[in-house]
C-alpha positions as CSV (number, residue, x, y, z in Angstrom):
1,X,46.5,148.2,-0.4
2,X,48.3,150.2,-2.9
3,X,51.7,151.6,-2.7
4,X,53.3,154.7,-4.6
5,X,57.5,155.5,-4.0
6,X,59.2,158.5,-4.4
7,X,63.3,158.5,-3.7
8,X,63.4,162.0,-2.3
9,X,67.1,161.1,-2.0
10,X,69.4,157.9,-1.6
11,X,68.5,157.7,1.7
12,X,64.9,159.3,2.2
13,X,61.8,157.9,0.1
14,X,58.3,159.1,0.6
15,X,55.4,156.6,0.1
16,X,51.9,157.0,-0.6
17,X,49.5,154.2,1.1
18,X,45.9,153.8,0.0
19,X,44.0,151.5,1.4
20,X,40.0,150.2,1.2
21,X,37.4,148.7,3.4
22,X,38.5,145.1,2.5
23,X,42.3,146.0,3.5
24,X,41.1,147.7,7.4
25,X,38.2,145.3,7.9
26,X,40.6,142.6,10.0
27,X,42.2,145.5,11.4
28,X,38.4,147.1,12.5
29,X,37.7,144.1,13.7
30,X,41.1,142.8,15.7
31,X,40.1,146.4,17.7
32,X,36.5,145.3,18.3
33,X,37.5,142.2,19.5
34,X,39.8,143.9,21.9
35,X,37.2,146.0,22.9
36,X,34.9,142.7,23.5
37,X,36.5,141.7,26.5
38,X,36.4,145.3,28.2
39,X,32.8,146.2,27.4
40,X,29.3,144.5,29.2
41,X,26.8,143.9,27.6
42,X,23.2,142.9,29.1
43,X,22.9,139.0,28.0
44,X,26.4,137.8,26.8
45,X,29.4,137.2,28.5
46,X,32.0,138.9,29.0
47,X,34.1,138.4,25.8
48,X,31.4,136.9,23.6
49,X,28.7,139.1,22.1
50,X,29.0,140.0,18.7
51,X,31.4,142.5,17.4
52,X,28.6,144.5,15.6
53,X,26.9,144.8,19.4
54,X,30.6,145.6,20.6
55,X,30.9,148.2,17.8
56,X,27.2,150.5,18.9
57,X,27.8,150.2,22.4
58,X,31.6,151.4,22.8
59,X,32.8,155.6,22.5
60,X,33.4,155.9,18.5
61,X,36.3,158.4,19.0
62,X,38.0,155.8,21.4
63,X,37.5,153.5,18.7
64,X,38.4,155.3,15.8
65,X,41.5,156.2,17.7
66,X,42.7,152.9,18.4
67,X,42.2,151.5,15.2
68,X,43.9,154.5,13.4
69,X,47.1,153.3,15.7
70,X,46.6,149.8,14.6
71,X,46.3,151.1,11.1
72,X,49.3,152.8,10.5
73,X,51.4,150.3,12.2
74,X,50.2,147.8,10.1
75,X,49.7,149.6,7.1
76,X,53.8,151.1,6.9
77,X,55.2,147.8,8.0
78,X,53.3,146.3,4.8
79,X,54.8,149.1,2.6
80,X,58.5,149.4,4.1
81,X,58.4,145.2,3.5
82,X,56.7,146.0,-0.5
83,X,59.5,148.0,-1.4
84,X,62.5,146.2,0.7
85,X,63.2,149.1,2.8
86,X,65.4,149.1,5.9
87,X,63.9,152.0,7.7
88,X,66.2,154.1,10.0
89,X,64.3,155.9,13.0
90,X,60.5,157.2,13.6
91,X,59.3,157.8,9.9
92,X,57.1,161.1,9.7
93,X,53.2,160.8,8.9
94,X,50.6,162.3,7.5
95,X,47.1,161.3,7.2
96,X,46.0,162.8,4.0
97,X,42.2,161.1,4.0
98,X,40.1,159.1,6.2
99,X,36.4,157.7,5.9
100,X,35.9,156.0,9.1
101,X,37.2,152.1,7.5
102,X,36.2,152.8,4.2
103,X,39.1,154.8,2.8
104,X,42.5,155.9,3.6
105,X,45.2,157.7,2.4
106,X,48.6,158.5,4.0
107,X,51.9,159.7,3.2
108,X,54.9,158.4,4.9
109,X,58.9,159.9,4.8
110,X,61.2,157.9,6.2
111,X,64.9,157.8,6.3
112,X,66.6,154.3,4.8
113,X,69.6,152.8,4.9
114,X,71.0,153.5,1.4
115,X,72.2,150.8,-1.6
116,X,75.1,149.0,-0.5
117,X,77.5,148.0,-3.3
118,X,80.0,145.3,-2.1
119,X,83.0,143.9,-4.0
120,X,83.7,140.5,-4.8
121,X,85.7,139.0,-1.8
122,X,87.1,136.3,-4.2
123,X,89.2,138.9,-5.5
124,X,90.2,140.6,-2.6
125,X,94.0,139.7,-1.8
126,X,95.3,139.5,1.6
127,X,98.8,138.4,2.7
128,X,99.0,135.2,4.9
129,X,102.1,135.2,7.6
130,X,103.6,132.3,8.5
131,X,103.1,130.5,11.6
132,X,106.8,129.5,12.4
133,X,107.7,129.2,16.0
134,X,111.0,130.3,17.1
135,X,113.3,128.7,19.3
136,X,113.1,131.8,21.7
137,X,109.5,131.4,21.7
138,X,109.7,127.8,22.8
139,X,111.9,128.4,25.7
140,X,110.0,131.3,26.6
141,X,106.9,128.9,27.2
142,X,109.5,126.9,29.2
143,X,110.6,129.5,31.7
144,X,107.2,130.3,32.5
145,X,106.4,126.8,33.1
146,X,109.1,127.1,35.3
147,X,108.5,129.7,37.5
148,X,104.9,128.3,37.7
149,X,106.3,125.1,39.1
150,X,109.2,126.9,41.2
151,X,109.4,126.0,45.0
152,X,108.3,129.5,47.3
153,X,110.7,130.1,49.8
154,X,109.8,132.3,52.3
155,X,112.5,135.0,52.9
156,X,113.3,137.5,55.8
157,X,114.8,139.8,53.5
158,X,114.2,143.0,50.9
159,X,112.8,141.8,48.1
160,X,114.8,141.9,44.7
161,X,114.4,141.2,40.7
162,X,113.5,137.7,40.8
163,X,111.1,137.5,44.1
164,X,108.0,137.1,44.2
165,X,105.6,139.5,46.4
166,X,102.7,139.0,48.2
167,X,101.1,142.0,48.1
168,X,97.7,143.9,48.7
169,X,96.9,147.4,46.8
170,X,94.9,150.2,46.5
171,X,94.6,152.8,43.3
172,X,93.6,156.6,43.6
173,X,93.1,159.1,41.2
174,X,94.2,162.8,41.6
175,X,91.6,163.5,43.7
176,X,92.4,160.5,46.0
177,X,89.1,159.1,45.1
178,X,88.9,154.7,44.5
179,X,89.6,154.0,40.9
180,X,87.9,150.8,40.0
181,X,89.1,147.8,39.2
182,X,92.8,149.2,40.5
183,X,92.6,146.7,44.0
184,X,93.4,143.7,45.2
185,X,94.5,141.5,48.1
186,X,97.2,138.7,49.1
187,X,98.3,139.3,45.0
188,X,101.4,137.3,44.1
189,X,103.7,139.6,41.8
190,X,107.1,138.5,40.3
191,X,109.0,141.4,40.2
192,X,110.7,141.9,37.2
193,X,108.6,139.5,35.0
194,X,106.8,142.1,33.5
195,X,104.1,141.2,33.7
196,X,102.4,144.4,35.6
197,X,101.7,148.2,34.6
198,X,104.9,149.5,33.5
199,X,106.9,151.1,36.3
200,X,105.2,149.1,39.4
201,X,107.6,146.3,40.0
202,X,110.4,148.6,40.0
203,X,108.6,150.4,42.8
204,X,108.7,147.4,45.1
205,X,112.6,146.2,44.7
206,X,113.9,147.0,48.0
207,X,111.1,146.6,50.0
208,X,110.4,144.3,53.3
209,X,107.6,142.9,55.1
210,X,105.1,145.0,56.2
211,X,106.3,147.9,54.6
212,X,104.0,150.2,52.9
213,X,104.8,152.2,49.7
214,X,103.0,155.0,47.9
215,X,104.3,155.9,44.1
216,X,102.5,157.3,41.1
217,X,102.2,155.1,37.7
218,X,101.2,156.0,34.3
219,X,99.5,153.4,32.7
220,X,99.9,152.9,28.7
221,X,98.2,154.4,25.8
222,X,97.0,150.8,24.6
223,X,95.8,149.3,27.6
224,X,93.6,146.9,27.2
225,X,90.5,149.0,29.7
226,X,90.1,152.4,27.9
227,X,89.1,154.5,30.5
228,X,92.8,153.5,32.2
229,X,94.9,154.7,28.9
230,X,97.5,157.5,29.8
231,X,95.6,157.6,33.5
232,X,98.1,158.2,36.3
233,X,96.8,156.5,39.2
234,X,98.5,156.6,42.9
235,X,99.1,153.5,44.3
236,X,99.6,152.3,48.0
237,X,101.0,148.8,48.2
238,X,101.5,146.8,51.4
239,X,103.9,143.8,51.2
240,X,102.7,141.2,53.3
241,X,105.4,138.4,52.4
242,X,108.6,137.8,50.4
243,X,109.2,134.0,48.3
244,X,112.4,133.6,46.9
245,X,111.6,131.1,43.9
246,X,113.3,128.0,44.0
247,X,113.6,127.3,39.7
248,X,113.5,124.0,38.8
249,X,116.6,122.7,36.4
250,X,114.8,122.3,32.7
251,X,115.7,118.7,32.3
252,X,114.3,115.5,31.4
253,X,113.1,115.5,35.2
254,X,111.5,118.9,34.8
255,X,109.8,117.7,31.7
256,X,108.0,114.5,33.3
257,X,107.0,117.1,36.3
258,X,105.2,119.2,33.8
259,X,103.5,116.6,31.4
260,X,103.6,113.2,30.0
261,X,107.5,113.8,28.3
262,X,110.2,111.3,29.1
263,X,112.7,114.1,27.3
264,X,113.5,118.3,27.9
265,X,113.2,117.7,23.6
266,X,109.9,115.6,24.0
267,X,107.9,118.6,26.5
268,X,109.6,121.3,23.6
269,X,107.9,119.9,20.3
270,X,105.0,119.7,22.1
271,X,105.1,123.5,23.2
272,X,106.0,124.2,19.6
273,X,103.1,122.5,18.6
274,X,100.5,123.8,20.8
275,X,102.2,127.3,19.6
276,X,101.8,127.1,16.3
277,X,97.9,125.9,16.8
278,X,97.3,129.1,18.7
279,X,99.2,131.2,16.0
280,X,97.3,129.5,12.8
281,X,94.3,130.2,15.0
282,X,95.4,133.6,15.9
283,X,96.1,134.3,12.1
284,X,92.7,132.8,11.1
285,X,90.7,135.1,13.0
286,X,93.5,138.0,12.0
287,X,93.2,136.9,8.2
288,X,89.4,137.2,8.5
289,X,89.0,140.8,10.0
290,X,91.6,142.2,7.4
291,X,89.0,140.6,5.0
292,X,85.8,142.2,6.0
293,X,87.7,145.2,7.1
294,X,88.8,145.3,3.1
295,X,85.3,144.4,2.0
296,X,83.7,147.3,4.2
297,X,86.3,149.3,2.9
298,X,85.9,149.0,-0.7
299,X,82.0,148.9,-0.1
300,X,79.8,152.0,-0.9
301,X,76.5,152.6,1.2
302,X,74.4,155.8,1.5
303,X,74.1,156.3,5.3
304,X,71.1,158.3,6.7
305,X,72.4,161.2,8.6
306,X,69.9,160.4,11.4
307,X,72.1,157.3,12.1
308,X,75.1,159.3,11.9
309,X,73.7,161.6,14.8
310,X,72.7,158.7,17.0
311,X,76.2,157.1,16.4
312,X,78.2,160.5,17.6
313,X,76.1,160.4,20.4
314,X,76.6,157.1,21.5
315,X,80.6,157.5,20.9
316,X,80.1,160.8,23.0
317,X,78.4,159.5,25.9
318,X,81.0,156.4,25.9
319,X,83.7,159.3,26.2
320,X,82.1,160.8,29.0
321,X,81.6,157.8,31.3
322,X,85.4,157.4,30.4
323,X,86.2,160.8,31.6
324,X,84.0,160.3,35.0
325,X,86.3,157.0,35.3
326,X,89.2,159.6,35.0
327,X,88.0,162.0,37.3
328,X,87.5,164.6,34.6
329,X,84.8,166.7,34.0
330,X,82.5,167.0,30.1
331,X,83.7,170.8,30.0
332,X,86.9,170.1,31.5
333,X,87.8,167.6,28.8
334,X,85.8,170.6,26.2
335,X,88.5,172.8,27.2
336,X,92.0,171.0,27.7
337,X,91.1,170.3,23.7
338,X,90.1,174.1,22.8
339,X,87.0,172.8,21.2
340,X,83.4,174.1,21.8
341,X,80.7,171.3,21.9
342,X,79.5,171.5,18.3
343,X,83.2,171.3,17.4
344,X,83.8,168.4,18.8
345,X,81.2,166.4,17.4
């Protein structure tokens, strides 16, 4: 098989495949022996007579046509892997000669991913932060170890900052249709901590057993779900129970509750410790993305404008299943921008 390039541009090459009767025998006769096992003929079994037998006594044009599909799949995967090509969707063909597996000639265009020129990461410099723990950070750890270990009072009372509420909940969206993931049942909520969507624990100081409330929250730009950023959502909360928390003195006792610490000081360098593992863990992985995020960025690589296309599309359809999420419309979306469709993508 022989193999002639031409870079039409940095990311499109044509190449010209001949091959001869020694390069599509195997081919001809992995068909045949396809064919064997789907053909009978009087005196052999099934799957043994002789390929030349199989060849006379099957339809040429069905066999012809099955090889020519073998033949080209074989015979561009052997070129795009002679010329170390990384091929970027369906390549266009054209079969420029054929003598029935004696000669062949085809011409192949196909779009590739482009040269990529990457710099040396050795020289690359990125600044390392520190992973120094501060003392507010330590006792932070501290007061949530102690509202996990806090006694739950039950209360007969309106709840306030500092409660905890036993709650079950509902989301809906404008429409008043479920938003996903926006439930949940006999969910214990400190109110105050923080902890929640900004704007719902404040909505449930002052409120008593087996009260229902309905209020409207935004939730943030940067939350973690996309399809909730900026979403209002309505909620309807039932409070099914009220715990004052009972907050353990942090002490030496506290500390031997918690962990193997004889001391307050013993359970705190621990915490600082285990803090600082996390944060030189945190800043390895950190360190490492602003690395290859440099490298890509000081990297030059042709891209075929095919897999631009198919990556607009897939960022556009991930868009839209957000905005069905949201309760929004493709066109509804289209407008509130003042784009068309073309201008958008």
């Amino acid at each position: 098989m022989k193999v002639e390039r031409t870079d039409l541009s940095p990311t499109k090459v044509k190449l010209v495949v001949t091959a001869d009767t020694a390069d599509m025998e195997p081919i001809k006769r992995h068909v045949l022996a396809h064919f064997r096992h789907r053909v009978q003929i009087p005196g052999f079994r099934a799957g043994s007579a002789p390929l030349a037998m199989v060849e006379k006594s099957i339809d040429q044009k069905l066999l012809l046509d099955e090889f020519m599909e073998h033949a080209l799949n074989h015979f561009y995967g052997q070129a795009v892997r002679s010329q170390n090509l990384r091929p970027v969707g369906q390549p266009q063909v054209q079969i420029k000669k054929f003598v029935p597996f004696n000669d062949l000639l085809i011409e192949v265009e196909t779009e590739i991913v482009g040269q990529i020129v990457s710099p040396d990461y050795k020289k690359i410099k990125i600044d390392k932060k520190t992973t120094a723990v501060s003392a507010a950070e330590v006792n932070g750890v501290i007061k949530s170890l102690q509202q996990r270990t806090a006694e739950r009072k039950e209360v007969d009372r309106v709840a306030k900052g500092g409660d905890e509420a036993v709650i079950d909940f509902s989301g809906k969206d404008k429409e008043g249709k479920p938003v996903a993931g926006t439930d949940a049942v006999n969910y214990p909520l400190i109110l105050g901590d923080g902890s929640f969507i900004p704007g719902f624990e404040q909505n449930l100081i002052g409120a008593k057993v087996g009260e229902k409330r309905e209020f409207s929250v935004k939730f943030p730009a940067d939350y973690g779900v996309a399809a909730m950023q900026s979403r209002d959502v309505l909620f309807e909360v039932g409070v099914k129970k009220v715990n004052e928390l009972v907050i353990p003195k942090a002490d030496d006792v506290f500390a031997a509750k918690v962990g193997p610490f004889k001391t307050l000081d013993e359970l705190k360098t621990d915490v600082k410790k285990q803090l600082k593992i996390e944060r030189q863990q945190q800043l390895d992985r950190d360190y490492e993305s602003r690395l290859i995020s440099e490298i890509v960025a000081q990297s030059k690589v042709e891209i075929p404008g095919s897999m631009i296309e198919e990556d607009i599309t897939r960022m556009e359809d991930e868009e839209k299943r957000n905005l069905t999420y949201r309760g929004q419309t493709w066109q509804e979306h289209l407008k509130e921008e003042g784009v068309t469709e073309q201008q958008h993508r």
